[in-house]
GUBA-906234 format. One line per field, with one value per residue (C-alpha): residue number from 1; residue in one letter; x, y, z. Coordinates in pm, 1 decimal, always signed. Layout:
# GUBA-906234
nr	[NUM  ...]
rest	[A  ...]
x	[X  ...]
y	[Y  ...]
z	[Z  ...]
END
This chain:
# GUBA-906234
nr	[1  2  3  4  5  6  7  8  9  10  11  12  13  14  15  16  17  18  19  20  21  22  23  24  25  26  27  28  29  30  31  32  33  34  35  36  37  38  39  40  41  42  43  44  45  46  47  48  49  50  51  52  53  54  55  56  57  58  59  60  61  62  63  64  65  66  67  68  69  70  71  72  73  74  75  76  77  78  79  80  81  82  83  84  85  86  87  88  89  90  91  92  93  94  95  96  97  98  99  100  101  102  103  104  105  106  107  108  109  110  111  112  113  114  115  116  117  118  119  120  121  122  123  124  125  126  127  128  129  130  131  132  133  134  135  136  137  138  139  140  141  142  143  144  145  146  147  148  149  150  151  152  153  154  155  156  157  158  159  160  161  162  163  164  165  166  167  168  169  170  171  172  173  174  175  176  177  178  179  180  181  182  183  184  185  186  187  188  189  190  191  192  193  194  195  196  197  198  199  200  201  202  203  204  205  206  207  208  209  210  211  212  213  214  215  216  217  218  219  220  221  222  223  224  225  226  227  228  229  230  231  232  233  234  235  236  237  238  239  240  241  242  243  244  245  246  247  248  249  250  251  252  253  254  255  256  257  258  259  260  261  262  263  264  265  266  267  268  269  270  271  272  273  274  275  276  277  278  279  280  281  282  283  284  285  286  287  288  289  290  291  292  293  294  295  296  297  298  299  300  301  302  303  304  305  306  307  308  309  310  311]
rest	[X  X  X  X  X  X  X  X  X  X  X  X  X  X  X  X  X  X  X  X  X  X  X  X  X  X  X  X  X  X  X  X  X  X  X  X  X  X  X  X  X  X  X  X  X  X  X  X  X  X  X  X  X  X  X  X  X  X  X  X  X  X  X  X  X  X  X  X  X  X  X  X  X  X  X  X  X  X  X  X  X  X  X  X  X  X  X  X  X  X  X  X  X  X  X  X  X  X  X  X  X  X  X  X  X  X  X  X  X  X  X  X  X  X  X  X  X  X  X  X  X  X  X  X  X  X  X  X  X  X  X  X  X  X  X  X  X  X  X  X  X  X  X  X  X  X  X  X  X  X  X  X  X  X  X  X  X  X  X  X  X  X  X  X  X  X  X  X  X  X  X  X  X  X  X  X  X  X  X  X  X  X  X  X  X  X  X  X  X  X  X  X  X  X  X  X  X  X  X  X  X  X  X  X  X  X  X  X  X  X  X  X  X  X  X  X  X  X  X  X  X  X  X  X  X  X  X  X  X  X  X  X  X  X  X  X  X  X  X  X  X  X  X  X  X  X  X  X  X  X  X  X  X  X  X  X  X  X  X  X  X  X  X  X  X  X  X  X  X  X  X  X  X  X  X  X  X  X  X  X  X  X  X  X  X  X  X  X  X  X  X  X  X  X  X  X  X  X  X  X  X  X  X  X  X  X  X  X  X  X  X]
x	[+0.0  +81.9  +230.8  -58.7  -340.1  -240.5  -175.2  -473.5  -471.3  -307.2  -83.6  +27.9  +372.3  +390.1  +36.7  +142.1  +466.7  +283.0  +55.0  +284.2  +461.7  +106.7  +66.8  +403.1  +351.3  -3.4  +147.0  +136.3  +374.9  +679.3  +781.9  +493.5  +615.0  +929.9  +912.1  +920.3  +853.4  +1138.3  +858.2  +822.2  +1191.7  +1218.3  +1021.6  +1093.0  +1248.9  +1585.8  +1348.9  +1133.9  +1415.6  +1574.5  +1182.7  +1228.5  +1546.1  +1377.7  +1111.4  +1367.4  +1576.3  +1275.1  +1161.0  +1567.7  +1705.7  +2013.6  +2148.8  +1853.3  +1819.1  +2141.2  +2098.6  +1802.4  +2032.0  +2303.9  +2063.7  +1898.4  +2269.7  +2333.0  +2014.2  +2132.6  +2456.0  +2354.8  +1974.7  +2016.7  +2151.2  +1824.3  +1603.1  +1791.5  +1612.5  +1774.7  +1720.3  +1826.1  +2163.6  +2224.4  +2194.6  +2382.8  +2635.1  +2753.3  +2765.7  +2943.0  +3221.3  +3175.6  +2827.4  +2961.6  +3199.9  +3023.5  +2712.0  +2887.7  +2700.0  +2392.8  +2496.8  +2626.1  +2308.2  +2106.9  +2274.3  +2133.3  +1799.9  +1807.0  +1936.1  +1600.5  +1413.7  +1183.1  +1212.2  +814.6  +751.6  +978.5  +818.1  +419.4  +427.6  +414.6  +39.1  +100.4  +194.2  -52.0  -54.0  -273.2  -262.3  -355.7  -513.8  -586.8  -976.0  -1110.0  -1385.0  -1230.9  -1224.3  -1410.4  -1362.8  -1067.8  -887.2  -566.7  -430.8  -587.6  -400.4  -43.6  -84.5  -45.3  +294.2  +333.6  +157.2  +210.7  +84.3  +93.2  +258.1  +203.4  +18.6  +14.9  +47.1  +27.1  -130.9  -450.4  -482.0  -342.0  -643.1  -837.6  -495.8  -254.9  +117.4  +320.8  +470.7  +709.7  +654.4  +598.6  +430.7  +543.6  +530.1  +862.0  +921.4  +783.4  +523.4  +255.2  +436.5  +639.7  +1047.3  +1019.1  +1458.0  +1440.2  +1217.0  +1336.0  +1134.0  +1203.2  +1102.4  +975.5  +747.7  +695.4  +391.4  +301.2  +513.8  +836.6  +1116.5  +1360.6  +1234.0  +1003.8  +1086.5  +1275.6  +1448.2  +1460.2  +1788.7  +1703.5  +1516.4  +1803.4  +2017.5  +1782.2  +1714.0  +2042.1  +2169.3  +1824.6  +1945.0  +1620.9  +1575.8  +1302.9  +1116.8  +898.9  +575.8  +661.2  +574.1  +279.3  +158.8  +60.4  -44.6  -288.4  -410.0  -453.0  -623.3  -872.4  -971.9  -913.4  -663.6  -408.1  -496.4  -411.0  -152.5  -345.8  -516.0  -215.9  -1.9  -348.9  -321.3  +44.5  -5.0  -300.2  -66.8  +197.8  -49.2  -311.2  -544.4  -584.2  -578.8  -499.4  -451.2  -664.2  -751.3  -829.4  -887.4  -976.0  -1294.7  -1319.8  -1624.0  -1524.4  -1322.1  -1477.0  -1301.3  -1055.4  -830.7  -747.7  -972.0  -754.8  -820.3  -560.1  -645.9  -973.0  -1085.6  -743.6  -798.6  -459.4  -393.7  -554.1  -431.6  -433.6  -813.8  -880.6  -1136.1  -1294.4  -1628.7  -1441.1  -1181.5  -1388.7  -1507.0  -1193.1  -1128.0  -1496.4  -1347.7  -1038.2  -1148.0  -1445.1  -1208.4]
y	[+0.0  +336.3  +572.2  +820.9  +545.0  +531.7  +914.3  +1068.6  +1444.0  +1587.3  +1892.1  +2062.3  +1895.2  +1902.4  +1725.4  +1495.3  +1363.2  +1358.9  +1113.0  +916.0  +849.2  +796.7  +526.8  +321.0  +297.6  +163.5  -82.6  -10.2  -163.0  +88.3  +36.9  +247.8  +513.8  +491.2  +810.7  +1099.3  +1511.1  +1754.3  +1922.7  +1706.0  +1634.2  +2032.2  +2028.4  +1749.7  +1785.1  +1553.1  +1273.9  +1264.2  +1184.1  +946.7  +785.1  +877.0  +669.8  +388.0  +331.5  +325.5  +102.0  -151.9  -72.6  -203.9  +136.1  +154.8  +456.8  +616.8  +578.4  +694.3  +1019.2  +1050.1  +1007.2  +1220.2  +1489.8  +1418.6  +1359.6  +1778.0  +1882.4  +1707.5  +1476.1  +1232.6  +1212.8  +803.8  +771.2  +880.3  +697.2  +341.1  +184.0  -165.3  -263.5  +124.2  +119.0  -298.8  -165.2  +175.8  +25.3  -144.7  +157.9  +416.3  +261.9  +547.2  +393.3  +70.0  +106.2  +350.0  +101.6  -238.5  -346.5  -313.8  -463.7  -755.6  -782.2  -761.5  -1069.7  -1271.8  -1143.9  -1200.8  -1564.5  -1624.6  -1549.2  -1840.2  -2054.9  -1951.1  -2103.2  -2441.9  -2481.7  -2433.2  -2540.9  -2916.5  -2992.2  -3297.5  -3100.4  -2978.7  -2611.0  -2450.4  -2087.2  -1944.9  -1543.6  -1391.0  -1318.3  -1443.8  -1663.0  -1963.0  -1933.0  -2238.5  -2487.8  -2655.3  -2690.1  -2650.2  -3018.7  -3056.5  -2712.8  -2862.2  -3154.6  -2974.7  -3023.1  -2634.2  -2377.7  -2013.1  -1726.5  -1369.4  -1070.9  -1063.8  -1441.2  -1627.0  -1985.3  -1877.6  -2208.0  -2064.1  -2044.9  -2324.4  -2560.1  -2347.3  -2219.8  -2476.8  -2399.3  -2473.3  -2246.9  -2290.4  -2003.2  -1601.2  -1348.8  -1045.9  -652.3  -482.0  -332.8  -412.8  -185.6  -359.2  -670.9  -843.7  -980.9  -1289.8  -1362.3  -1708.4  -1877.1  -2038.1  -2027.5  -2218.7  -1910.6  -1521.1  -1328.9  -984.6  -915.0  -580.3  -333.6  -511.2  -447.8  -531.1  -247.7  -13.8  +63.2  +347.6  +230.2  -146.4  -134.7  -127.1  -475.7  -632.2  -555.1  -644.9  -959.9  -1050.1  -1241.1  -1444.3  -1722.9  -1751.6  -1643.8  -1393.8  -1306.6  -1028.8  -1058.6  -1033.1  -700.5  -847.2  -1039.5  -760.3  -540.1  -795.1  -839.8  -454.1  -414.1  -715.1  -569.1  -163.2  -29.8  -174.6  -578.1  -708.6  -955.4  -1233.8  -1222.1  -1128.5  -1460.8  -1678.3  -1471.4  -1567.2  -1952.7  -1968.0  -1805.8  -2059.0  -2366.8  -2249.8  -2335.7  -2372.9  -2771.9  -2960.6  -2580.1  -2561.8  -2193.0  -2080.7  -1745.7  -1559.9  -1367.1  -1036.8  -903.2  -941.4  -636.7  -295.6  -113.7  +67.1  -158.0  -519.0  -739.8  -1075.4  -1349.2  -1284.7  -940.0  -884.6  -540.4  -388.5  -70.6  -41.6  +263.4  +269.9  +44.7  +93.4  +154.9  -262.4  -290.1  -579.6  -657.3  -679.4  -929.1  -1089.1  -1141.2  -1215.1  -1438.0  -1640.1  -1625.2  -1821.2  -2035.3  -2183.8  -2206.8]
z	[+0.0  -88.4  +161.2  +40.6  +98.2  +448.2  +505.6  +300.7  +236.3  +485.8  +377.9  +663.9  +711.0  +1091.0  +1079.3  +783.1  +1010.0  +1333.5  +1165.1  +981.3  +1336.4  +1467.6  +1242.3  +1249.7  +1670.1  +1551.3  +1348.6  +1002.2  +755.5  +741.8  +361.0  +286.2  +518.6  +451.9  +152.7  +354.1  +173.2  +213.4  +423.8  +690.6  +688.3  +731.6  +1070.7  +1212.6  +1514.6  +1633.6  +1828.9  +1577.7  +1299.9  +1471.3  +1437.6  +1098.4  +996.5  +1275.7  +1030.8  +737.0  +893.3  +931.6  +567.0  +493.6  +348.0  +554.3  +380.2  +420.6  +791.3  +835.7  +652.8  +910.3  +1208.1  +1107.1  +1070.6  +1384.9  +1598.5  +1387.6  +1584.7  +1927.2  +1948.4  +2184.6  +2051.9  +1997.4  +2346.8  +2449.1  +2153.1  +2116.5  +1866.0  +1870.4  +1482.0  +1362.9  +1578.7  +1423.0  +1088.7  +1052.6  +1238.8  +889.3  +772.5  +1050.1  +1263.8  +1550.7  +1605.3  +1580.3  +1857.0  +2040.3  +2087.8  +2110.5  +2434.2  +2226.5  +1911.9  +2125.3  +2282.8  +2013.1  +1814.7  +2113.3  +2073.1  +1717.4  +1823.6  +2002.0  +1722.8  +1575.5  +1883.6  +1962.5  +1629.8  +1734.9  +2040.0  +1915.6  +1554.4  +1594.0  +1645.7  +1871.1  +2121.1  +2397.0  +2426.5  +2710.2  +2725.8  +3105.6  +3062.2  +3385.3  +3387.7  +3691.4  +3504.3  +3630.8  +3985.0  +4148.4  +3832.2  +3965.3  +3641.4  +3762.4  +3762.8  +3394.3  +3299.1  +3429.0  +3206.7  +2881.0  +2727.2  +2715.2  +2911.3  +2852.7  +3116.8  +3082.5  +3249.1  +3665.7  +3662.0  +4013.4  +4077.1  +4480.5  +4628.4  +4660.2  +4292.7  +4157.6  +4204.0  +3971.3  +3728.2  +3763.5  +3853.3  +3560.5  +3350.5  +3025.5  +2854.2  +3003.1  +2837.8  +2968.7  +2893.4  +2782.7  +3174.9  +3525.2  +3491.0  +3716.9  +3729.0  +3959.5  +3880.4  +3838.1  +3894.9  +4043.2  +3772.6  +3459.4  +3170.5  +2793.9  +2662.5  +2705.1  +2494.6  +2375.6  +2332.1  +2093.5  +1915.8  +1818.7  +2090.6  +1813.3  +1543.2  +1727.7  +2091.6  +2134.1  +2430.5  +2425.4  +2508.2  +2916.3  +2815.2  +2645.3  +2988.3  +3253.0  +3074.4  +2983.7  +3246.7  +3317.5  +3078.4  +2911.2  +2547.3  +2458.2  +2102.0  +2011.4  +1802.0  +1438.8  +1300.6  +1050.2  +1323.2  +1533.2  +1233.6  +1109.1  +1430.0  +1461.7  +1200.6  +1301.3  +1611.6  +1580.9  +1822.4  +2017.7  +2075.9  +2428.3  +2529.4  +2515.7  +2228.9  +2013.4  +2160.4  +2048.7  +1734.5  +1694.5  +1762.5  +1526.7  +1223.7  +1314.3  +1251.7  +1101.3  +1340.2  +1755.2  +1757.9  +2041.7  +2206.2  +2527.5  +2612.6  +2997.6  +3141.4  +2844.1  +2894.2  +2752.3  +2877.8  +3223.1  +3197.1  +3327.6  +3102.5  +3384.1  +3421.6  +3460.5  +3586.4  +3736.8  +3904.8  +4170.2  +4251.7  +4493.2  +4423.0  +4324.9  +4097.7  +3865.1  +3646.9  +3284.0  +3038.5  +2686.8  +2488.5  +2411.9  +2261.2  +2410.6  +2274.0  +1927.3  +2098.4  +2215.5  +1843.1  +1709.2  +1981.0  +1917.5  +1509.8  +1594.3  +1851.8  +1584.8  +1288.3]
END
């Protein structure tokens, strides 16, 4: 698609960029907004270039990308100190050896990332293997499920889960795979555990978060390996649903690309509607009120979610 099919009209340059930015953290593919005006280059200010030659780095035009930083770092020398986009700094590094030596903790760290990339796909892809996947909604409370959800071959659970005894009749204890967001936002550490693998759920870590650096370094020395949701993945899913999709339903998304279907995957703790739309509802939290989350849109999750379990 056309960088103008996604953009529309819009002439005033400022307004033009600022939506062109709005749209990559939304998702949208960044080959077709890649082809940035000498008008919005004019205005943009040194963050918002270094967001610039981000989404060009992702689209693969290296050289590009780095005319973007260089023109950001002439606004503000340390700007990518501040915005360390892990993909931009891995690719303009072939191409300037001060950034190259300047960010070699990074680049290091970021060839293990890249390592762990695909494993998600190992682990789920052959359908013989029992996948449960735990959410948090409190709609199981009472069912005593939890021995039933232990059996599974793999069971994956998401951000600050609990397998406290009090739960684990109804949720089951094991876990093989976290889901967790990018910081401990709301979440405990989790140091002691061993996992086979981590996920990432939303915008890519790798390509998209300005400062996934910090993630790269807290999680280095965990052992586990950790993958973030391919870029199409979340887009499609995106689109599907509206605005941002929640953890949850983007891993179920993810599995269901991998095969093709949700066979012999048993799904627990998913229900939408339960939410009241302030924050979190969870099965381990009596009348806790957390800060706003992002604007799911549930009903249409719930939707989706209906759409893949049937297929």
């Amino acid at each position: 698609m056309e960088p103008r099919a996604f953009l529309g009209p819009i002439k005033d340059p400022s307004k033009r960029l600022h939506h062109r930015l709005r749209l990559w953290r939304l998702g949208a593919h960044a080959g077709a907004l890649a082809d940035v005006s000498p008008r919005e280059i004019s205005v943009a200010t040194e963050d918002k270039l270094v967001d610039l030659a981000a989404i060009c780095a992702e689209a693969g035009l290296a050289g590009k990308a780095m005319e973007f930083l260089r023109l950001a770092v002439e606004k503000k020398e340390n700007i990518l100190d501040e915005r360390r986009y892990i993909g931009l700094i891995d690719m303009v590094r072939h191409l300037d050896a001060g950034i190259r030596a300047k960010y070699e903790p990074e680049i290091s760290l970021s060839e293990k990332f890249r390592n762990g990339r695909g494993r998600f796909q190992d682990i789920v892809s052959d359908e013989s293997i029992s996948l449960c996947i735990v959410g948090n909604s409190p709609c199981e409370r009472g069912r005593g499920l939890g021995a039933f959800i232990d059996s599974h071959d793999v069971v994956i659970r998401f951000n600050d889960y609990s397998t406290a005894p009090e739960y684990s009749e109804d949720y089951g204890r094991k876990t093989d795979i976290w889901s967790r967001n990018y910081t401990y936002q709301n979440i405990w550490r989790r140091d002691s555990e061993k996992f086979r693998h981590t996920l990432l759920p939303g915008l890519s870590l790798y390509w998209r978060v300005p400062n996934g650096y910090q993630f790269l370094v807290d999680h280095a020395a965990s052992g586990n390996s950790a993958e973030d949701v391919p870029v199409r993945i979340y887009h499609n899913l995106m689109v599907r649903v509206g605005v941002p999709p929640s953890s949850g339903l983007l891993v179920l998304y993810w599995i269901f690309a991998i095969r093709g279907g949700l066979k012999n995957v048993s799904v627990f703790g998913f229900s939408m509607m339960d939410q009241n739309g302030i924050g979190p509802v969870r099965y381990f939290e009596d009348g806790v009120v957390r800060a706003k989350h992002p604007p799911h849109s549930w009903q249409r999750e719930w939707a989706v979610f209906n759409e893949l379990i049937k297929t």
